[in-house]
C-alpha positions in Angstrom: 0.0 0.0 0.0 3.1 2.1 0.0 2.9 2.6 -4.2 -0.8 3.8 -3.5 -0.1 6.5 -1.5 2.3 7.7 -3.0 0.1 8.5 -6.4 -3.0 10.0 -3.8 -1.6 13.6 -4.5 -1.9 12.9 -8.5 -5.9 11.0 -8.3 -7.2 14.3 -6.4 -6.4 16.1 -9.9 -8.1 13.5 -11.7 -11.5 13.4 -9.0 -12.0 17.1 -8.5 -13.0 18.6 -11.4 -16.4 17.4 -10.6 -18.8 17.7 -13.3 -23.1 16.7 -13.8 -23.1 13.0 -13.5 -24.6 11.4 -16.6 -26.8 7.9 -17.0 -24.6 4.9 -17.6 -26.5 4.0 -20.7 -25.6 7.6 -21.9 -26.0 7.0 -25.5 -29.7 7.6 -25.6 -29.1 10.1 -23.1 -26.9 12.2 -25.7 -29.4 11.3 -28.6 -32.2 12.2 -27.1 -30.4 15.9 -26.5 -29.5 15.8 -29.9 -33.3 15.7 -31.1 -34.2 18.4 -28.6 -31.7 20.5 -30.0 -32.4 19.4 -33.5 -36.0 18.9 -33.4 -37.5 21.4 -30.7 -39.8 24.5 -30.9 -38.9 25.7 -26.9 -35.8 27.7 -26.5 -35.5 26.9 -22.8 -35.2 23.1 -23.5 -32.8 23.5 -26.7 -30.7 25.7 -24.3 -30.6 23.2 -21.9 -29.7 20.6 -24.2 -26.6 22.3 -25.3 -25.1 23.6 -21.8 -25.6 19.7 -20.9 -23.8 18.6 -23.7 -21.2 21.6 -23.6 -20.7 20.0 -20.0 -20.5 16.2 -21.7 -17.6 17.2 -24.2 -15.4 20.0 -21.9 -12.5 17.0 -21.3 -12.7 15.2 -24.6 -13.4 17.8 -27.2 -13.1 21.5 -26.3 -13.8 22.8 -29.8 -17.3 21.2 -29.5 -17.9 22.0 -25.9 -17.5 25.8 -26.9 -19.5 25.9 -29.4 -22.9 24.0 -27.7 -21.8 26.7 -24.7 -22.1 29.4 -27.6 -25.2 28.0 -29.1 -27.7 27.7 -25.7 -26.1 31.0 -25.0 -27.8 32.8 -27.7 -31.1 31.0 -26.4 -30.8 31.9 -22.9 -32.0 35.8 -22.3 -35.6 34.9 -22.8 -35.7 33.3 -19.6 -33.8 34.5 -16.6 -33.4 31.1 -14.5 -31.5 29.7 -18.0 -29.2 33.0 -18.1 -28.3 32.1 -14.0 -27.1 28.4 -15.4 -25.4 29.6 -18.6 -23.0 31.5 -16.2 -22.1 27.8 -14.2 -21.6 25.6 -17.6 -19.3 28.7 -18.3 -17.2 27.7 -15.3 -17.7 24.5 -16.2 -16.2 24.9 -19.6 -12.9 27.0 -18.0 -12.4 24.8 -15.1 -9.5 22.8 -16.3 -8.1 25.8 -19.2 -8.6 29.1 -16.8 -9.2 28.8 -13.5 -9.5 32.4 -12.2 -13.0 32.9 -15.2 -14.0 29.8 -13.6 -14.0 31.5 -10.2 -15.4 34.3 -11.8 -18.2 32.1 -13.8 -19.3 30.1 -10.6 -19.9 33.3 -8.8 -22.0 35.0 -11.0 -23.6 31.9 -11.2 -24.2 32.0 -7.7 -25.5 35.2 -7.5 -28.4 34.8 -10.5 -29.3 31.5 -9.1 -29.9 32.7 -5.3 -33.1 34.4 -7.1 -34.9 31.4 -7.3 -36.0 29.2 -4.3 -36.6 26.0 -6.5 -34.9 22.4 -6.0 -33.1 22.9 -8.9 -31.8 26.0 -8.4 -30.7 24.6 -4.6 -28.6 21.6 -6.8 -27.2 23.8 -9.2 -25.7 26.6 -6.6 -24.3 23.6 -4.9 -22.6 22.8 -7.8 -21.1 26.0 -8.6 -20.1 26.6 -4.9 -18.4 23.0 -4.9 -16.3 23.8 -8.2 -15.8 27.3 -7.1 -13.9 25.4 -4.4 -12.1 23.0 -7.0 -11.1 25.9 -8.7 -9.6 27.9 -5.6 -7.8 24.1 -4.6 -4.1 25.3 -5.9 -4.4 29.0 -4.6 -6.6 28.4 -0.9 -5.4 24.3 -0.1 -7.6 21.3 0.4 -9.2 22.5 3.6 -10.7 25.3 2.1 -12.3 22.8 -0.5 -13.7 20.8 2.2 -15.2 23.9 4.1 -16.9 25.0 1.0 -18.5 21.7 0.6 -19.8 21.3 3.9 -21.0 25.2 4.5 -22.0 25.9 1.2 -22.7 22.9 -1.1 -24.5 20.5 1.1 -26.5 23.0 3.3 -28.3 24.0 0.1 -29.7 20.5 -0.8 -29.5 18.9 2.9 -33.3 19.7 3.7 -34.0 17.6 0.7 -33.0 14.1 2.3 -34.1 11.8 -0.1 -32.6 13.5 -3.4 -30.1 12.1 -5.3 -27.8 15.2 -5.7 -27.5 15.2 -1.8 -26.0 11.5 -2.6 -23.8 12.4 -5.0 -22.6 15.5 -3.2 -21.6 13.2 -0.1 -20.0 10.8 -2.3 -17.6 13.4 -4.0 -16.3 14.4 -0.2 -15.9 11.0 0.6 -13.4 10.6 -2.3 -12.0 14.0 -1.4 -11.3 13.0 2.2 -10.1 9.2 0.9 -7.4 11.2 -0.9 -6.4 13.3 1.7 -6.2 10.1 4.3 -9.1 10.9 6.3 -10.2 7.4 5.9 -12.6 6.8 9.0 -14.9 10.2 7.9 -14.7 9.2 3.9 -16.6 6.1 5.1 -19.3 7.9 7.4 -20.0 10.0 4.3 -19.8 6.9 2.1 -22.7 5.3 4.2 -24.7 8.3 3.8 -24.3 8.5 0.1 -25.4 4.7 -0.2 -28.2 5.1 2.6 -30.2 7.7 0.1 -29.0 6.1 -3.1 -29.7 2.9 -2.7 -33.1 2.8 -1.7 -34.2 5.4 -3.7 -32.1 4.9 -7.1 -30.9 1.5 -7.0 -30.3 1.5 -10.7 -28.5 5.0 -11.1 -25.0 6.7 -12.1 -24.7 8.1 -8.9 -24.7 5.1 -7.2 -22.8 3.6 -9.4 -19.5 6.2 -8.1 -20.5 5.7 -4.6 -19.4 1.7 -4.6 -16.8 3.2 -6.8 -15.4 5.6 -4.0 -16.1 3.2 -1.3 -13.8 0.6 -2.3 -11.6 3.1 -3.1 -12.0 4.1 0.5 -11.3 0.1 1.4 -8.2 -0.3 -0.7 -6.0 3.2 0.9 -7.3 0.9 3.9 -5.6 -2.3 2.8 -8.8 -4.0 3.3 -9.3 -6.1 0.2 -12.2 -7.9 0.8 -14.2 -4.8 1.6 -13.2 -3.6 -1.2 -14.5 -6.2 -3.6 -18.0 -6.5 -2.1 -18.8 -2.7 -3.4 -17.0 -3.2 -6.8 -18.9 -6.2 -7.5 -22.4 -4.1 -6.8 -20.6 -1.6 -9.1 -19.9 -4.4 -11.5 -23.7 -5.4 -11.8 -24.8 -1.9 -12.5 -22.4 -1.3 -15.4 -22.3 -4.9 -17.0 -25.1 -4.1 -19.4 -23.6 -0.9 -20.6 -20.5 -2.6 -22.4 -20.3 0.9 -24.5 -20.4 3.1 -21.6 -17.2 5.4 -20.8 -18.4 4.9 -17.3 -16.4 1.7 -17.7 -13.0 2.8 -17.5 -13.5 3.9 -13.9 -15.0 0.9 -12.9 -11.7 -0.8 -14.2 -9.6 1.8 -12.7 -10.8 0.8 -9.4 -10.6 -3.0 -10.0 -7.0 -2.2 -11.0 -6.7 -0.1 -7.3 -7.9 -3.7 -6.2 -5.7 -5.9 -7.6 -2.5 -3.6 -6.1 -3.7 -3.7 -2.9 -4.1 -7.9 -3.2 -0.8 -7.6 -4.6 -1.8 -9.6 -8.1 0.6 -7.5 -9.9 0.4 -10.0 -13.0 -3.0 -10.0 -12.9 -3.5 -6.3 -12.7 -1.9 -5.7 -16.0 -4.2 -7.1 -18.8 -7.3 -5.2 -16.0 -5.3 -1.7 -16.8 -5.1 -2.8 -20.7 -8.9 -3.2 -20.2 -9.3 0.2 -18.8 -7.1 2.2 -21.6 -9.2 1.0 -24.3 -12.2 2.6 -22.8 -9.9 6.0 -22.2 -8.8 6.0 -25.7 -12.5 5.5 -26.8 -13.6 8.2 -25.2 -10.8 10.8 -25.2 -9.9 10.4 -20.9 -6.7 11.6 -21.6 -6.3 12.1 -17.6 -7.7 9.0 -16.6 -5.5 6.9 -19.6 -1.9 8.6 -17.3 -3.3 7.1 -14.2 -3.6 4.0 -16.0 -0.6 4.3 -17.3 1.4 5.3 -13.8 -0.3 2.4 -12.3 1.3 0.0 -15.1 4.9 2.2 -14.4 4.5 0.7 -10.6 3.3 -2.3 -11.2 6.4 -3.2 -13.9 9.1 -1.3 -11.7 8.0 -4.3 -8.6 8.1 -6.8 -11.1 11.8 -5.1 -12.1 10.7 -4.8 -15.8 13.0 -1.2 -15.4 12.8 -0.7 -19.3 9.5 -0.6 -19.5 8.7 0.9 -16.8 10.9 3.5 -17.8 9.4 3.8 -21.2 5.8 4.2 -19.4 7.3 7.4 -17.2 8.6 9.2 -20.4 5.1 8.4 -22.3 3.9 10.5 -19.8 5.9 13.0 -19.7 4.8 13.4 -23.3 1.8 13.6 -23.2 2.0 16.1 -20.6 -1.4 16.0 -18.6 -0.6 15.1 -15.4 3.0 17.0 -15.7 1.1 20.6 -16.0 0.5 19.9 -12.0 4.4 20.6 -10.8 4.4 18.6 -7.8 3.6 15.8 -10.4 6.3 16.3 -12.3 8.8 16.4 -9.6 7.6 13.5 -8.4 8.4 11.3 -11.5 11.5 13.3 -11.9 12.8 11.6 -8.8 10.6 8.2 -9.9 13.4 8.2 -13.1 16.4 9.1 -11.2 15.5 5.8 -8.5 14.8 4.1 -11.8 18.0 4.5 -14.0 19.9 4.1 -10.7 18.0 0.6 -10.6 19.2 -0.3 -14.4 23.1 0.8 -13.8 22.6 4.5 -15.8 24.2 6.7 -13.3 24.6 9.3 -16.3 20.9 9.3 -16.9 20.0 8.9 -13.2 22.1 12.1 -12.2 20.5 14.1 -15.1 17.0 13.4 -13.8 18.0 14.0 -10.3 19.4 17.5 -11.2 16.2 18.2 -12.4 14.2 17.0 -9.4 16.4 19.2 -7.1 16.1 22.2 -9.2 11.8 22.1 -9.6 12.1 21.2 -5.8 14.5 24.1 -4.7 12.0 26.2 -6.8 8.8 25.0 -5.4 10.3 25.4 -1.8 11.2 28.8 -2.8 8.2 30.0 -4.2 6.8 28.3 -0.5 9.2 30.2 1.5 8.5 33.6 -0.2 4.7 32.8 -0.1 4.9 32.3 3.6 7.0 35.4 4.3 4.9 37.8 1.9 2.1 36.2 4.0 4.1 37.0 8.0 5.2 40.1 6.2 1.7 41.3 5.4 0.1 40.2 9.0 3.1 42.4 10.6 2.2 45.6 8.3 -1.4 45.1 9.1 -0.8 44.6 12.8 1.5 47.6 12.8 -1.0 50.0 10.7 -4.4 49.0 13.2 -1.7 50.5 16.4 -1.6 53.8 14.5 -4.8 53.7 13.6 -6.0 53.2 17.0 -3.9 56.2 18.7 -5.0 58.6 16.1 -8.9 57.4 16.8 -8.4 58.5 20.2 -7.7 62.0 19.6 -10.3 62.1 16.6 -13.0 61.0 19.1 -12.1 63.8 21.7 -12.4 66.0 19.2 -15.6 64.7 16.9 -16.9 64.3 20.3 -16.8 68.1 20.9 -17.8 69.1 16.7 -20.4 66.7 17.3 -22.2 68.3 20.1 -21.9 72.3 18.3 -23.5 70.5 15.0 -26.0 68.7 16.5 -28.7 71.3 15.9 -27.7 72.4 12.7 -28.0 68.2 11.5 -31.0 68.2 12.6 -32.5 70.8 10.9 -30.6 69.8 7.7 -32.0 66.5 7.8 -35.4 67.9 8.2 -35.3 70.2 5.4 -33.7 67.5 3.5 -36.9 65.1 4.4 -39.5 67.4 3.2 -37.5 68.1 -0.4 -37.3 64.3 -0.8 -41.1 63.7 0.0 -42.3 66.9 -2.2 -40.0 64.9 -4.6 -41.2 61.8 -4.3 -44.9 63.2 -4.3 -44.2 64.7 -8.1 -42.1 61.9 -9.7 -45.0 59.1 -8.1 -47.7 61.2 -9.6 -46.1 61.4 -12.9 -45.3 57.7 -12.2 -48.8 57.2 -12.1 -50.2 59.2 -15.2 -47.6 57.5 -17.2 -48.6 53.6 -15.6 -52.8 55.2 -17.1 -51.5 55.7 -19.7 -49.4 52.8 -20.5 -53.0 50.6 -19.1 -55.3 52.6 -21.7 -52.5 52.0 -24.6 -53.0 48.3 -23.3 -56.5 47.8 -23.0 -56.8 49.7 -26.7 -54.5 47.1 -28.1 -56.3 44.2 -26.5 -59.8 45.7 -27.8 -57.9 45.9 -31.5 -56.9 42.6 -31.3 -59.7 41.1 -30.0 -61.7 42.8 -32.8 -58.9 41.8 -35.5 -59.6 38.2 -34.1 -63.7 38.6 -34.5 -63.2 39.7 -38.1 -61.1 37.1 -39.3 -63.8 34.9 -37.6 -66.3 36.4 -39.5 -64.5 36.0 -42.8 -63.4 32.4 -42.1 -66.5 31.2 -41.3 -68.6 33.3 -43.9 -65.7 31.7 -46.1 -66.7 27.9 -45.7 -70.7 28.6 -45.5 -70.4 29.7 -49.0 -67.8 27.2 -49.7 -70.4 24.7 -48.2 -73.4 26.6 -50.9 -71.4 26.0 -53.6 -70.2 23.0 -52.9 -73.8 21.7 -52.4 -75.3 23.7 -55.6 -72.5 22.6 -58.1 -72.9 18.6 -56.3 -76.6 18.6 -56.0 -77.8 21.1 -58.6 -75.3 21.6 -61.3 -73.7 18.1 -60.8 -76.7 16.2 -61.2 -78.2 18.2 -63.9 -74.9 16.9 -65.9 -75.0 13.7 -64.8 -78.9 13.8 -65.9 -78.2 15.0 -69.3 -75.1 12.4 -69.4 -77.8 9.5 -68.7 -80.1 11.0 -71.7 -77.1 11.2 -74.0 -76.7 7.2 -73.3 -80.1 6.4 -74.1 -80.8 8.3 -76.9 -77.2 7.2 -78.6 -78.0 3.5 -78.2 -81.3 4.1 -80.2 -79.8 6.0 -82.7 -76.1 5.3 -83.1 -75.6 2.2 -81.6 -71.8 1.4 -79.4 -69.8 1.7 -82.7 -70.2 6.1 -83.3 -66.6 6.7 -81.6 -66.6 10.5 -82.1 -69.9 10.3 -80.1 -68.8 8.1 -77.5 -65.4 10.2 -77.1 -67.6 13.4 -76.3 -70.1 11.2 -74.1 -66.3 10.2 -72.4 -65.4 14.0 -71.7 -69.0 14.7 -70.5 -68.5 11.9 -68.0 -64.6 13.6 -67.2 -66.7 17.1 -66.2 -69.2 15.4 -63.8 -66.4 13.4 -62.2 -64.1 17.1 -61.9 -67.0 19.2 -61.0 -67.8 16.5 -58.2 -63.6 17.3 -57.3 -64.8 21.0 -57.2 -67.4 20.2 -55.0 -65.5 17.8 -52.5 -62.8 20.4 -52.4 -65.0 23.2 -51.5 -66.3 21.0 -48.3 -64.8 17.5 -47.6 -67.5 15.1 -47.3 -64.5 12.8 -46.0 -63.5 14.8 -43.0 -67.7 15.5 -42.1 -68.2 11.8 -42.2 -64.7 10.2 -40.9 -62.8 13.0 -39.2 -59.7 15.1 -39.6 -56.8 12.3 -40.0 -58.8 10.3 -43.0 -59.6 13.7 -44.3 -55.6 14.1 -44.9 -54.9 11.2 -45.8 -57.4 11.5 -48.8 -55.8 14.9 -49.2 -52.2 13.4 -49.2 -53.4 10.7 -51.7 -54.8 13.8 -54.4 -51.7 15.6 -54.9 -49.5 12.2 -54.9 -47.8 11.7 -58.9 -45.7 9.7 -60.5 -42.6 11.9 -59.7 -43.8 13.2 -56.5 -44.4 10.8 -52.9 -46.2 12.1 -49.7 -45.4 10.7 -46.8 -48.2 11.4 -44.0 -47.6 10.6 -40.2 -50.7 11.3 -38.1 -49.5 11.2 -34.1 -52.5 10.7 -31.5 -54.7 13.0 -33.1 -58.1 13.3 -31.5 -61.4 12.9 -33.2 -63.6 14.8 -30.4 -62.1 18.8 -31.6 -64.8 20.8 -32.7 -65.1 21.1 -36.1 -64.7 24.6 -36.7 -60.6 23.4 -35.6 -60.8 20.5 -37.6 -61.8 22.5 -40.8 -59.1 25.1 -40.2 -56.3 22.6 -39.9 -58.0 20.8 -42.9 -57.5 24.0 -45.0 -53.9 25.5 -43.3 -52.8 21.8 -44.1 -54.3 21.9 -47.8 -52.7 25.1 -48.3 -49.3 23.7 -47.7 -49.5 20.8 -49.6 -50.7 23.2 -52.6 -48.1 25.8 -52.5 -45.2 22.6 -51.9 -46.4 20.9 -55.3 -47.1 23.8 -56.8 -44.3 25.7 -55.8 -41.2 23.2 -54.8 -40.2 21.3 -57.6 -40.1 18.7 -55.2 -39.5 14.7 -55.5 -40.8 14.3 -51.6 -42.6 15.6 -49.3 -42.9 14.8 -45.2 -45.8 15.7 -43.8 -46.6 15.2 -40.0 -49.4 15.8 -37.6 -49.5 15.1 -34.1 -51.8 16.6 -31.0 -50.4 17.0 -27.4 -53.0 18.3 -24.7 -54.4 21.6 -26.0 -51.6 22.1 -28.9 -51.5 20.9 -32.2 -48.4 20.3 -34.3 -47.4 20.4 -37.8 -44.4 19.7 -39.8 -44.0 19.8 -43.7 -40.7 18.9 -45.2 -39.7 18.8 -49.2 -37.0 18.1 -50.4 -37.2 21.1 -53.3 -35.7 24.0 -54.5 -36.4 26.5 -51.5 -36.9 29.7 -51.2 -35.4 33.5 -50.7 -35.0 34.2 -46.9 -37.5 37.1 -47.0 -40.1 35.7 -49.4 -42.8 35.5 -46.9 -42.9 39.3 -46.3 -42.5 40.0 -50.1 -44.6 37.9 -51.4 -48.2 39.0 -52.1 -49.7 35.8 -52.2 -52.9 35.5 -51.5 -52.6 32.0 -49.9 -49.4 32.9 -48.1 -52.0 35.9 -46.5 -54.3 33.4 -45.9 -52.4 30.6 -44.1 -51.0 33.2 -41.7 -54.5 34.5 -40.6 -55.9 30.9 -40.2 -52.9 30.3 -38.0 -53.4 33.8 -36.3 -56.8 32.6 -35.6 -55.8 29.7 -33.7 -53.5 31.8 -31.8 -50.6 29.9 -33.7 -46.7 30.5 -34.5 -45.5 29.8 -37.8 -41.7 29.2 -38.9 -40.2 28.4 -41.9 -36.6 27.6 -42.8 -35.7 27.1 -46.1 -32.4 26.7 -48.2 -31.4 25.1 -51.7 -31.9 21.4 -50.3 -35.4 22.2 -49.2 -38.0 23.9 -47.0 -39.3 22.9 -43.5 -42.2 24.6 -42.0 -43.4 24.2 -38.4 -46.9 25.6 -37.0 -47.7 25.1 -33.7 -51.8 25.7 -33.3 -53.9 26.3 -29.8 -57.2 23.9 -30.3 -58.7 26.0 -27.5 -58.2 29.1 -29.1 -61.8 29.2 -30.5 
């Protein structure tokens, strides 16, 4: 257990940059944040999507971490509670490139957040305070990071005893204090973490890290067995997630195991295991610790070369060497090494260099110790001063204060009665101005709610006389030709017989008009959707406008049948206006067309595959179906966008059914 100490100092950099912890099957996880911020209409859940996977990517890809930070941060001012998290995933981001706008970040994130008295808000202030403390761990010590954590970070999710964020916040100081040697508390917290998390989220991440840091906890402790019990129950919850990254700390403890047994044999082809899943998934960190386990393991077994060549692999790669205490220490880990193989030459070089970075770091200790007595003497010095000079002030004030007394007074009351005749004028012009702003209101509201009446009026005046002509051109008109067409038929079989063709050819097109003019009619006012309801309706509508060239592809989502039909037939027509102006309009070879209904809000989504159109074409444009789409979805209290480019157009409505 000698080796494992000795690496404790280079695990806390790999533990504390704490970070959200996400499912173990995370794939779905990430896709389904992926469709949000593909797929979804609501800002607030795109932004979301994209600080969470900003947070996902800040180790493995920082190029892609920025830019989801940069994208929900153009999403975020239209709702102040999003604008207070932005500030932590900012911290998050900087954490490990720039430690002091991490500070910075977690503060103001602080500050935003302490406006809401939510759950969430609670979690996520806990957070920031915890990695405000991570990011003050260099400058302040490991004490001060423990403080923070249990004055500021747990207190604000305590009260909530059940929740899973309290469990994972005691299982991060339990790994803390298991680093630092405080063995005995790490496993009080431990208990605590697995008390919550067990019976309430047997299946979870979080969990998951607490069997993880508890048999951590066992194997600084030289207790083996222990150890295994909680890594096997760590086992079981990551076994069916063979393509989680989760995996490489699960073998990074069973490689912590196998040291402490002693199986150094054993424990290579477990750390092999490990750095395929940190190579996988970019855990560059993770992969040295690996990989200055293997240097240990191989040095004990006396394999000096390679163990040798595993030291100056990580020296090149330079992650755990940006810490300088690291790199002294495997410095001095070469110079014992070479010693070991007979290269005094090489030994001596990499000993000068251990004495050098030491003799500095003392020295920068040293001065950092004096500046600090130095600065606690001038302070001490300048309060004396201060103090004999306050006495003879306060003699004196003592005797100013007495000769002003009246004259403050009366000051203060002269000064009152300007400030209230002040206040008096600006709250009275506060006032006309608030009338006014109300009447400008209520004006607007009576505008629109006449705007809304007459668009009422013409809609519905609209499909009454669609629904007259319709029924005089079907039931007048229509049967009138197909009267005359009947007549034709009899009287040519009396007089021509079946061979005229010219006649038969114009008894043909006569037949063609009573079929169109019944088209005419049906268009005018769907019998289909009277008599079957909204989704057969557009599927018959669909079917129409279908070619040889052109497919439709119609997905109806639990639509409804019981909306009133006033909605129905104004979906029908905002729905048969898109399909027109798409095949009219496109040049398109398919078309996507999807409906679905949630609660009081209706969806739909048309996709082609066509030409596109100019970005400003819809406020151009004097098309009269363009007008009328927008006050149909005006009507319905609706939103409208529409994105198009040369590989197609997509529009998405989103309609209120209760609107009406």
């Amino acid at each position: 257990m000698k080796k494992l100490a000795f690496v404790i100092f280079i695990l806390l950099s790999l533990v504390l940059p704490s970070q959200q912890i996400f499912p173990l099957n995370e794939k779905p996880y990430l896709d389904s944040l992926q469709k949000i911020v593909k797929n979804s209409t609501d800002r607030d859940s795109k932004a979301n999507a994209f600080f969470i996977l900003s947070n996902y990517y800040r180790n493995t890809d920082s190029i892609l971490s920025k830019r989801y930070l940069e994208n929900g941060k153009t999403l975020r001012s239209a709702n102040s509670f999003v604008s207070a998290k932005y500030h932590y995933y900012e911290g998050q981001y900087y954490l490990e490139k720039d430690k002091t706008k991490a500070a910075a970040a977690y503060q103001q994130a602080i500050q935003a957040l302490s406006t809401f008295k939510t759950e969430e808000s609670y979690f996520f202030q806990s957070l920031a305070w915890y990695n405000y403390g991570v990011s003050q761990k260099n400058k302040e010590g490991y004490p001060f990071l423990v403080k923070t954590i249990l004055e500021k970070s747990i207190p604000l999710v305590e009260k909530y005893e059940t929740n899973r964020n309290l469990g994972f916040l005691y299982s991060q100081l339990a790994l803390i204090l298991t680093y630092n040697a405080e063995f005995e508390k790490a496993g009080n917290y431990n208990k605590k973490a697995l008390k919550i998390l067990e019976k309430n989220y047997p299946a979870s991440a979080e969990l998951f890290y607490a069997y993880l840091h508890t048999a951590s906890n066992y194997c600084y402790q030289a207790k083996g067995d222990d150890a295994e019990k909680f890594l096997n129950k760590a086992e079981k919850l990551i076994l069916p997630y063979p393509d989680s990254s989760s995996n490489a700390f699960f073998y990074y403890g069973k490689t912590l195991l196998f040291i402490t047994r002693q199986k150094n044999e054993e424990a290579l082809p477990i750390i092999d295991k490990g750095l395929f899943y940190t190579k996988k998934f970019n855990q560059n960190l993770l992969a040295q610790m690996f990989y200055f386990n293997k240097f240990d393991i191989l040095k004990k077994l006396k394999r000096y070369p390679e163990a040798k060549a595993v030291l100056e692999d990580i020296l090149t790669e330079k992650s755990l060497v940006l810490d300088l205490n690291n790199r002294k220490t495997i410095y001095k880990q070469l110079s014992v090494l070479n010693e070991e193989m007979g290269n005094s030459r090489e030994a001596l070089t990499w000993e000068k260099k251990y004495s050098s970075l030491n003799d500095s770091l003392s020295t920068e200790t040293t001065k950092l110790e004096i500046n600090k007595l130095e600065a606690k003497y001038n302070a001490a010095e300048k309060e004396r001063k201060i103090a004999n000079l306050d006495t003879d002030k306060a003699q004196k004030q003592l005797e100013i204060n007495q000769k002003n007394q009246y004259l403050w007074l009366l000051g203060f009351a002269s000064f009152f009665l300007m400030i209230l005749i002040i206040f008096i004028y600006f709250y009275t012009k506060k006032l006309a101005k608030q009338r006014k702003i109300n009447l400008q209101q209520k004006l607007k509201e009576i505008q629109q709610k006449e705007e809304l009446n007459i668009t009422k009026a013409i809609l519905e005046s609209e499909e009454r006389e669609r629904e007259r002509i319709a029924k005089d051109l079907h039931d007048g008109l229509g049967g009138m030709l197909a009267g005359v067409k009947i007549n034709f038929s009899t009287w040519s079989s009396t007089h021509f017989g079946s061979t005229d063709l010219e006649f038969n050819k114009i008894l043909g097109q006569l037949d063609h008009s009573v079929n169109e003019l019944r088209h005419v009619a049906r268009n005018l006012m769907p019998e289909s959707l009277l008599n079957f309801g909204l989704e057969t309706a557009l599927q018959d509508l669909c079917e129409f406008y279908i070619r040889k060239d052109l497919s439709i592809d119609f997905q109806a989502i639990s639509l409804r049948k019981d909306l009133a039909l006033t909605i129905q037939l104004n979906i029908y027509r905002i729905v048969q206006e898109l399909l027109a102006n798409a095949v009219k309009h496109s040049q398109a070879s398919g078309i996507l067309l999807q409906c679905s209904q949630s609660d009081e809000n209706f969806f739909i989504t048309i996709e082609d595959n066509g030409r596109g159109f100019g970005k400003d074409i819809e406020k151009k444009t004097k098309s009269m179906g363009l007008r009328n789409l927008k006050n149909r979805v005006n009507y319905l209290k609706g939103k409208m966008e529409i994105s198009s480019d040369h590989e197609g157009t997509t529009i998405n409505i989103e309609l209120n059914t209760h609107a009406v």
